[in-house]
NUFI-219232 format. One line per field, with one value per residue (C-alpha): residue number from 0; y, z, x. Coordinates in steps of 0.05 Angstrom, whole numbers, plus 5000, padded with zeros to 4 digits. Example, Ala and Ser with C-alpha at 12.3 -4.5 7.8 and 13.67 -1.06 7.14 Angstrom:
2
pos	c(0 / 1) $
y	c(4910 / 4979) $
z	c(5156 / 5143) $
x	c(5246 / 5273) $
//
This chain:
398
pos	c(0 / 1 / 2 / 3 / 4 / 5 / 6 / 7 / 8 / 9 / 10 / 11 / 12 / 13 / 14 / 15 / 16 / 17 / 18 / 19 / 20 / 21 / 22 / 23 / 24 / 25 / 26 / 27 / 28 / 29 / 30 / 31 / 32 / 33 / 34 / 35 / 36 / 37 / 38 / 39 / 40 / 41 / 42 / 43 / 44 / 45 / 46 / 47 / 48 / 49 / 50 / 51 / 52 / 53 / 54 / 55 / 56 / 57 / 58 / 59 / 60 / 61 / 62 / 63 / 64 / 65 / 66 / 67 / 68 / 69 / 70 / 71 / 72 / 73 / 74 / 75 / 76 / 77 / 78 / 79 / 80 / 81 / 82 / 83 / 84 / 85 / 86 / 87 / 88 / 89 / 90 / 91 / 92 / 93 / 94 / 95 / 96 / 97 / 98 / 99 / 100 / 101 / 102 / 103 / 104 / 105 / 106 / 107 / 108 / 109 / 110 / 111 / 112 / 113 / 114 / 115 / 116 / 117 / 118 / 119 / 120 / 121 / 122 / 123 / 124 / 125 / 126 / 127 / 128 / 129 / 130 / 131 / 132 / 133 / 134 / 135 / 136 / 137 / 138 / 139 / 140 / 141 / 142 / 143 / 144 / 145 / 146 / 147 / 148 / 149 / 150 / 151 / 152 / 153 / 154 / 155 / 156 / 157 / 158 / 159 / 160 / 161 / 162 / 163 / 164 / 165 / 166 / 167 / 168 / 169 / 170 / 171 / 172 / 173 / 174 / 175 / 176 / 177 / 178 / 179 / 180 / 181 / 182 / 183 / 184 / 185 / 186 / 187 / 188 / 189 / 190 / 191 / 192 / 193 / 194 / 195 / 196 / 197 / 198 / 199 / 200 / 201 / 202 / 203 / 204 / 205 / 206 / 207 / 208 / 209 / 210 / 211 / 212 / 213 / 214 / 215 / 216 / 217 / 218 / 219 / 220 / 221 / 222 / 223 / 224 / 225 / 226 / 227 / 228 / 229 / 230 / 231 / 232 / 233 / 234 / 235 / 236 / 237 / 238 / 239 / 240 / 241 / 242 / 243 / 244 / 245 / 246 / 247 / 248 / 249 / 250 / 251 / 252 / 253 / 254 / 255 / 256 / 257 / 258 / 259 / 260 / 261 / 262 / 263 / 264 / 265 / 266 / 267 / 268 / 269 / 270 / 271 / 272 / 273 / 274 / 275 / 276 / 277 / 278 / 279 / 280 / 281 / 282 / 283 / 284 / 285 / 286 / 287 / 288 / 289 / 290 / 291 / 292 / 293 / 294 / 295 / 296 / 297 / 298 / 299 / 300 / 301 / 302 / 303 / 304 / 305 / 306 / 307 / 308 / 309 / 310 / 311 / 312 / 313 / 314 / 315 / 316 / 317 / 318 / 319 / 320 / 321 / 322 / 323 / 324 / 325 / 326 / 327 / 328 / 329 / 330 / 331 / 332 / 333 / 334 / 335 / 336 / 337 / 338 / 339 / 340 / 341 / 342 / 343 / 344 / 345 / 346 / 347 / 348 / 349 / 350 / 351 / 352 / 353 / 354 / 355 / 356 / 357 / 358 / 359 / 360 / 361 / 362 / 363 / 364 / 365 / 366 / 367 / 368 / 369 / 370 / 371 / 372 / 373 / 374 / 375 / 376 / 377 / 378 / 379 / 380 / 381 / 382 / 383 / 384 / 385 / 386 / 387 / 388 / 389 / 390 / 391 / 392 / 393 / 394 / 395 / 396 / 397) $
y	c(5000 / 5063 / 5124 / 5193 / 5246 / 5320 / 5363 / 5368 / 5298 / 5309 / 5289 / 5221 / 5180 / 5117 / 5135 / 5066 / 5102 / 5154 / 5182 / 5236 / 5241 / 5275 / 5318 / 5352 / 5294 / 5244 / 5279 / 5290 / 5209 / 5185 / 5239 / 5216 / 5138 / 5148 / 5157 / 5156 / 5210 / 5257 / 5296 / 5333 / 5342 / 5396 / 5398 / 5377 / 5441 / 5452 / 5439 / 5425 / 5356 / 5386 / 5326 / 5269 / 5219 / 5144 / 5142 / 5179 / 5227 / 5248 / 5294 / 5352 / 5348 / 5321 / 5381 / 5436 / 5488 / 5547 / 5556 / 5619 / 5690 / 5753 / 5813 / 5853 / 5838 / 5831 / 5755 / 5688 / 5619 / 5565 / 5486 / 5488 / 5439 / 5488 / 5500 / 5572 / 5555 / 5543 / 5595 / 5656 / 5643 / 5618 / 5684 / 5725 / 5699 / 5731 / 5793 / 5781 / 5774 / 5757 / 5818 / 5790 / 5726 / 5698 / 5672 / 5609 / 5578 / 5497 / 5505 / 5497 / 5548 / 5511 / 5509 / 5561 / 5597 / 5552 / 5562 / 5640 / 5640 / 5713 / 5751 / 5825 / 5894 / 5947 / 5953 / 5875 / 5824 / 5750 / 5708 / 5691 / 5767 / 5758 / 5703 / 5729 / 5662 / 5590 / 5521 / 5476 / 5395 / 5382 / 5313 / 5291 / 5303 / 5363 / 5426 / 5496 / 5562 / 5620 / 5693 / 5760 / 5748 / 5689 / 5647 / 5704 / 5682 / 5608 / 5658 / 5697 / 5638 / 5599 / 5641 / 5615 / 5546 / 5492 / 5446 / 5445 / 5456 / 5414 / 5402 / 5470 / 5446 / 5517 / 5589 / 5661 / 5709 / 5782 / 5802 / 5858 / 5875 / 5832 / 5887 / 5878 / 5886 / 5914 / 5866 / 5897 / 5865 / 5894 / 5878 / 5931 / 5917 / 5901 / 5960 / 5998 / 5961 / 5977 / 6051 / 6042 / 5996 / 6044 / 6093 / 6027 / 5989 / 6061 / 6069 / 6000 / 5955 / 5890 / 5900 / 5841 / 5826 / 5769 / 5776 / 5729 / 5712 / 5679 / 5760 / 5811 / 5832 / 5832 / 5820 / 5867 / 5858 / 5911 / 5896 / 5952 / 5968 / 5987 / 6009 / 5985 / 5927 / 5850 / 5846 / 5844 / 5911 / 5900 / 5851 / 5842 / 5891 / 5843 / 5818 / 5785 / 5711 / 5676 / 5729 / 5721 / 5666 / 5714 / 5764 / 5766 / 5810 / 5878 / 5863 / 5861 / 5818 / 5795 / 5794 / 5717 / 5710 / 5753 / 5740 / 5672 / 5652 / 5577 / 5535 / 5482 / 5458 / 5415 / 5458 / 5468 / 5527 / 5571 / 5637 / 5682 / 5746 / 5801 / 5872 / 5910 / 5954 / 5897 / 5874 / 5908 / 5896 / 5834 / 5817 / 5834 / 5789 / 5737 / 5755 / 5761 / 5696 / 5660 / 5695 / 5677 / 5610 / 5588 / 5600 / 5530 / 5566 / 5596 / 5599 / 5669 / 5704 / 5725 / 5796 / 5810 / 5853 / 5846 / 5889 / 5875 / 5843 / 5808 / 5744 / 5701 / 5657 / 5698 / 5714 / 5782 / 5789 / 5865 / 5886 / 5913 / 5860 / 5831 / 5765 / 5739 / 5660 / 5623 / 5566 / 5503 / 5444 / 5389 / 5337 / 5382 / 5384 / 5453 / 5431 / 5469 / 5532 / 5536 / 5519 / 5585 / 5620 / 5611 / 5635 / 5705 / 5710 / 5702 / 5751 / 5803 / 5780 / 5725 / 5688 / 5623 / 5612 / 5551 / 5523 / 5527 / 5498 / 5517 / 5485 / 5534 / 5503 / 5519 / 5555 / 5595 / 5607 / 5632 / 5692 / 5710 / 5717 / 5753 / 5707 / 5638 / 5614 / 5648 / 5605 / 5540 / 5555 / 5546 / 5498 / 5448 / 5466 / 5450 / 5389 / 5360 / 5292 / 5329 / 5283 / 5331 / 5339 / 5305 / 5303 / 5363 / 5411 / 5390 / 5416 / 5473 / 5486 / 5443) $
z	c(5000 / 4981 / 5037 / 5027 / 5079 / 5078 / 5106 / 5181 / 5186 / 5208 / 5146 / 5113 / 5069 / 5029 / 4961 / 4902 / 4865 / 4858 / 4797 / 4768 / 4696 / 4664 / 4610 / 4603 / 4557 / 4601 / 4652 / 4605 / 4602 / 4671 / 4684 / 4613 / 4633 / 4697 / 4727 / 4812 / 4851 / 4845 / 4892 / 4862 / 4911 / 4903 / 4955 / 5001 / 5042 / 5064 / 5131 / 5120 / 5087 / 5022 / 4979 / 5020 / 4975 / 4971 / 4892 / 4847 / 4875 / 4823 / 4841 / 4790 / 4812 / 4749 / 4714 / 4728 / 4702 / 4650 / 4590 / 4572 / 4573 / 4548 / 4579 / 4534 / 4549 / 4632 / 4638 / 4640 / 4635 / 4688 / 4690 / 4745 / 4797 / 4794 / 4873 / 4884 / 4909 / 4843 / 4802 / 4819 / 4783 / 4711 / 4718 / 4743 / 4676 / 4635 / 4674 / 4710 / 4782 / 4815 / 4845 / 4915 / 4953 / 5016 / 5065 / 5059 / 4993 / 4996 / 4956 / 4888 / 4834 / 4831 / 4906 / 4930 / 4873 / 4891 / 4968 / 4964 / 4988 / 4999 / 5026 / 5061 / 5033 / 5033 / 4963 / 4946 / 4928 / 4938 / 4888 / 4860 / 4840 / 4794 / 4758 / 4680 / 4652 / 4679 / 4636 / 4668 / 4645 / 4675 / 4694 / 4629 / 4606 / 4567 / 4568 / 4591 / 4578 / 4614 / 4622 / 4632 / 4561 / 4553 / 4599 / 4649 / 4697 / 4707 / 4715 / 4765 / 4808 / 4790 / 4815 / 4892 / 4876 / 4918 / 4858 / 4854 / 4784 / 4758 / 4752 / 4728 / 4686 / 4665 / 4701 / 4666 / 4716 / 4710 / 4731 / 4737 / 4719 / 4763 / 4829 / 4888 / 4961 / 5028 / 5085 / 5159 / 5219 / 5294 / 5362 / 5394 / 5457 / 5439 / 5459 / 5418 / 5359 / 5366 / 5362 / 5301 / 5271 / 5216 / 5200 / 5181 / 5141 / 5110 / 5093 / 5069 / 5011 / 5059 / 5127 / 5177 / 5245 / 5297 / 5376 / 5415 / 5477 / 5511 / 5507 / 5497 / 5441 / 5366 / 5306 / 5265 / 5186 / 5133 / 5054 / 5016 / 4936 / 4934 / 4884 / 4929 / 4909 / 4944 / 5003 / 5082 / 5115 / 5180 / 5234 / 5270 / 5330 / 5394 / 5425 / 5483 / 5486 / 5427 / 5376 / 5352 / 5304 / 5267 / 5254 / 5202 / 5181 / 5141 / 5062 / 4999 / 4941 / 4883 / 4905 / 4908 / 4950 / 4994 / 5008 / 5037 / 5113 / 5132 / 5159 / 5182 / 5242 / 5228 / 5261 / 5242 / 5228 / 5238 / 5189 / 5192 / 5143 / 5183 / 5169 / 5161 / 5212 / 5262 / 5258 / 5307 / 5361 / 5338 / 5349 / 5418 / 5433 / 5415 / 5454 / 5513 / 5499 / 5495 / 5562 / 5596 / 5568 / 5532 / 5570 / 5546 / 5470 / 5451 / 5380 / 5345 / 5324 / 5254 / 5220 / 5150 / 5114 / 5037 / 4982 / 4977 / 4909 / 4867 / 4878 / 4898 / 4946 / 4961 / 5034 / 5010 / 4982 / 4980 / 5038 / 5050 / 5091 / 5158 / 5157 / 5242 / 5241 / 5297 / 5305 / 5343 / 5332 / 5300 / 5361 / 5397 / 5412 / 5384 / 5383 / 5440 / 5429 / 5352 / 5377 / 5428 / 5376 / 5318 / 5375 / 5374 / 5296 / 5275 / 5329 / 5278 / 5217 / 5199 / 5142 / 5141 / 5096 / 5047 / 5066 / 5139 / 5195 / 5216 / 5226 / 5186 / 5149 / 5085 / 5122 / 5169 / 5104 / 5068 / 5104 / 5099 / 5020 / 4987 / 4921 / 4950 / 4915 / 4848 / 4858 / 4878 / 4809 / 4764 / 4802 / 4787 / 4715 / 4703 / 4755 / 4760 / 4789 / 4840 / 4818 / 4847 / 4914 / 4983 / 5045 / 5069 / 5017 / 5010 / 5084 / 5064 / 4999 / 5007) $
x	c(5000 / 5026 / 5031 / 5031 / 5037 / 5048 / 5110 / 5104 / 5074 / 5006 / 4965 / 4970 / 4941 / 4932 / 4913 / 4907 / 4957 / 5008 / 5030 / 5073 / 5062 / 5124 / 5086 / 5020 / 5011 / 5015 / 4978 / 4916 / 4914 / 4919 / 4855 / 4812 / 4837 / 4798 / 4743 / 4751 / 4764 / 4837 / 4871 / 4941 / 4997 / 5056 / 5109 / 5059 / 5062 / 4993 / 4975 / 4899 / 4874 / 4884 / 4912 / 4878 / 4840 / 4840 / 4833 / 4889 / 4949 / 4977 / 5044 / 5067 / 5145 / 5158 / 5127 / 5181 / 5223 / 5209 / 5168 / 5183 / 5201 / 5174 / 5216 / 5175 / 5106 / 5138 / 5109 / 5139 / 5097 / 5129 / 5105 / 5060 / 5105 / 5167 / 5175 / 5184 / 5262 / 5277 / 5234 / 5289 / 5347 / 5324 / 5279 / 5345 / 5384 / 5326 / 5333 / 5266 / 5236 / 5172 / 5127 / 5132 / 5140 / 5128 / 5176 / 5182 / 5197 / 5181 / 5122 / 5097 / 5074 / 5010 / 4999 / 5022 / 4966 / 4918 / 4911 / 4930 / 5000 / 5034 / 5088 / 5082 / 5069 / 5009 / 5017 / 5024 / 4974 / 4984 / 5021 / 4950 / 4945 / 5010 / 4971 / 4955 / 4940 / 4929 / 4920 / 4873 / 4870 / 4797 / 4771 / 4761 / 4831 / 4808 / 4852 / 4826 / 4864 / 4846 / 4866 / 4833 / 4813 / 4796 / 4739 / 4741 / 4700 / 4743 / 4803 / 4776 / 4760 / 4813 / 4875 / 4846 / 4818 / 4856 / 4853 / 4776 / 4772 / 4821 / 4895 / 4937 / 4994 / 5020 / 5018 / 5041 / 5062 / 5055 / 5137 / 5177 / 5253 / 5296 / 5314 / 5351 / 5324 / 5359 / 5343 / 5336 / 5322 / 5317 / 5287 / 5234 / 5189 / 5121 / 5093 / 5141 / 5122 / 5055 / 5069 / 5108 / 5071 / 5019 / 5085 / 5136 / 5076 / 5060 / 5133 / 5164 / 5157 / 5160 / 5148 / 5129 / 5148 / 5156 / 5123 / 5170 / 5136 / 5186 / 5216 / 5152 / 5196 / 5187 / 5238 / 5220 / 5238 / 5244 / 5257 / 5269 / 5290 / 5354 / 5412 / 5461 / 5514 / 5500 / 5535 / 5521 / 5529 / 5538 / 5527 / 5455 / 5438 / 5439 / 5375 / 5350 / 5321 / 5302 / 5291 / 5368 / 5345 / 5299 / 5361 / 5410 / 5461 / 5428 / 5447 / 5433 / 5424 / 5377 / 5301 / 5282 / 5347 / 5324 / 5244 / 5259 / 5277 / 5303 / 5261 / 5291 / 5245 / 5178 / 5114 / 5043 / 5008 / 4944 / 4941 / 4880 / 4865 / 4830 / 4815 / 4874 / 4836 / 4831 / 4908 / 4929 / 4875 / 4870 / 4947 / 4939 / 4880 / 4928 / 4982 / 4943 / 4898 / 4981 / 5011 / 4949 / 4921 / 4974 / 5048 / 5073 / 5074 / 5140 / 5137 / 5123 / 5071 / 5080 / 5043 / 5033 / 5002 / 4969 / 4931 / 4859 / 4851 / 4784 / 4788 / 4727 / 4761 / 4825 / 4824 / 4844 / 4789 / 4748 / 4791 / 4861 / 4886 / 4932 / 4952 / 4964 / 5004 / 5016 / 5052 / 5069 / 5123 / 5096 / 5112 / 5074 / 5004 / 4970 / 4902 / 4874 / 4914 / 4896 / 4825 / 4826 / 4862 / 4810 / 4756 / 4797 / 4810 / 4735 / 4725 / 4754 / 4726 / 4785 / 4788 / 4829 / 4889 / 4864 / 4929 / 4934 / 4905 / 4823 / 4754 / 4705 / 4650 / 4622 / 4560 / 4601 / 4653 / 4600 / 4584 / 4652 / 4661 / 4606 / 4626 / 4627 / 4562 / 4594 / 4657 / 4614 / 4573 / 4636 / 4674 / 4608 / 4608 / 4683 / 4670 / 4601 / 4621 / 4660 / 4723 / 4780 / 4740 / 4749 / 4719 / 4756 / 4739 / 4665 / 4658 / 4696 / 4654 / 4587) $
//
């Protein structure tokens, strides 16, 4: 029997079969040859049951690498299983760079698009928001191109879809020139963050920052464009505690080099999208619910913020938006925490990332995105046998 589980270890399954068809070709047979249910895996990143199925996995790490360039007309089309590590430096050698990217880097074009994966800026949408064009092999095996001009309404939906429409075997990116970034990282007391917080989001490309509890203190991180020649600068400012690990040196070098931190240590994760409004009232209602509930949590608290963007599903959607993670090592129990946790982040209006640990249902999901019976309409057009659903997603869109 063959096994299948995702990156931190805590979902797993048992699907008949798992396949990883090395060309669209092949991947347009194994889906007309069949007719049970399919799940599609990247680098297996997500936290929720995303992939689980007991029919067909089938895995895109065989479809990787560049299609092409067009400095020109500022896109470039990737094969959907190109994991973002490795997306930077063909695009680099054309002179090119992505818009933004998140901080980690693990996971694939397709997934990271499909469950809304983003980085940090006012001014920045998610990666799904750099999506111009998307090909789609459906259940049938059939292939379905779409673009602002072309089936508009799929490709609205289908930038946040979590593979509910079928299997995306190609993406074109809107990107920029390539451009390097100027890293900084410092410790400030909480309270001190707080006070800064509107002017350094207001005044930064990238701005995030980490709440250590086992301090009170935050790493805060700054990314800015920059002229300046790669190299480090100059050494980290001290800190107290734990919040070392979240400093580096200030420097410079070629965006994609840049965006991602090393994560090295298995954990799960809880991410909720809330009113940019709410971010910061809503960042202290989890600090306080974890220094008085939950002491035995020493993993950060991580703040984001993204651009508000049109996307049915996108938990950016309508709104200019603050994305609140927490965390907890995957040996370790977070059920209870995450549990208390999701309590607060509804509170303020969260939405879940598709990716990332939460219990919503579709009713209470519902009231949340004014187009969730839109995207439910053309997911069961493309899909009427519901083949690339699971139990998961039909309680998240059922």
């Amino acid at each position: 029997m063959q096994r299948w589980q995702n990156w931190s270890g805590g979902v797993a399954c048992a699907p008949a079969r798992i396949l990883s068809p090395g060309t669209e070709t092949e991947l347009i047979a194994i889906l007309a040859g069949s007719d049970g249910p399919v799940r599609v895996v990247g680098s297996g990143h997500s936290f929720t049951p995303l992939c689980v199925t007991d029919g067909t996995l089938i895995s895109l790490a065989e479809l990787t690498g560049v299609v092409a360039t067009d400095p020109t007309a500022a896109t470039a089309t990737l094969w959907a299983g190109t994991r973002l590590s490795d997306v930077g430096e063909p695009l680099l050698a054309a002179g090119l760079g992505l818009e933004n990217m998140g901080d980690i880097d693990r996971q694939t074009l397709a997934g990271a698009i499909g469950t809304g994966t983003h980085g940090t800026g006012r001014t920045l949408g998610s990666l799904s928001t750099q999506v111009v064009g998307l090909r789609l092999v459906l259940a049938d095996g059939s292939v379905l191109e779409c673009s602002e001009h072309h089936e508009q309404e799929v490709f609205s939906a289908a930038r946040v879809s979590m593979g509910t429409f079928g299997v995306i075997s190609q993406v074109t990116l809107r990107v920029l020139p390539a451009y390097r970034l100027h890293e900084r990282t410092w410790p400030v007391a909480f309270d001190e963050c707080m006070q800064q917080l509107p002017s350094r989001v207001d005044e930064t490309r990238h701005f995030e920052f980490f709440w250590s509890p086992a301090d009170d203190a935050c790493a805060m991180k700054a990314l800015s464009l920059t002229d300046r020649p790669i190299g480090e600068i100059a050494p980290p400012l001290a800190a107290p505690g734990r919040l070392p690990r979240y400093l580096t040196p200030e420097h410079v070098d070629w965006s994609h080099r840049i965006f991602p931190s090393e994560r090295t240590t298995l954990f799960n994760e809880m991410e909720f999208a809330v009113p940019e409004e709410a971010g910061p009232d809503c960042v202290r209602a989890i600090r306080d619910l974890m220094r008085t509930r939950h002491p035995e949590i020493v993993w950060p608290i991580e703040y984001r913020t993204v651009r508000a963007d049109d996307i049915p599903l996108s938990p950016a959607f309508g709104r200019a938006t603050v994305t609140i993670s927490i965390h907890q090592a995957a040996e370790l129990s977070h059920e209870q925490f995450f549990a208390d946790a999701e309590s607060v982040f509804r509170h303020h209006a969260g939405r879940p990332h598709w990716g990332k640990l939460h219990g919503l249902t579709a009713r209470q999901l519902r009231a949340l995105y004014p187009r969730f019976d839109e995207f439910r309409a053309v997911r069961e057009r493309l899909d009427p046998l519901g083949r690339f659903l699971n139990g998961h997603l039909r309680d998240t869109l059922d």
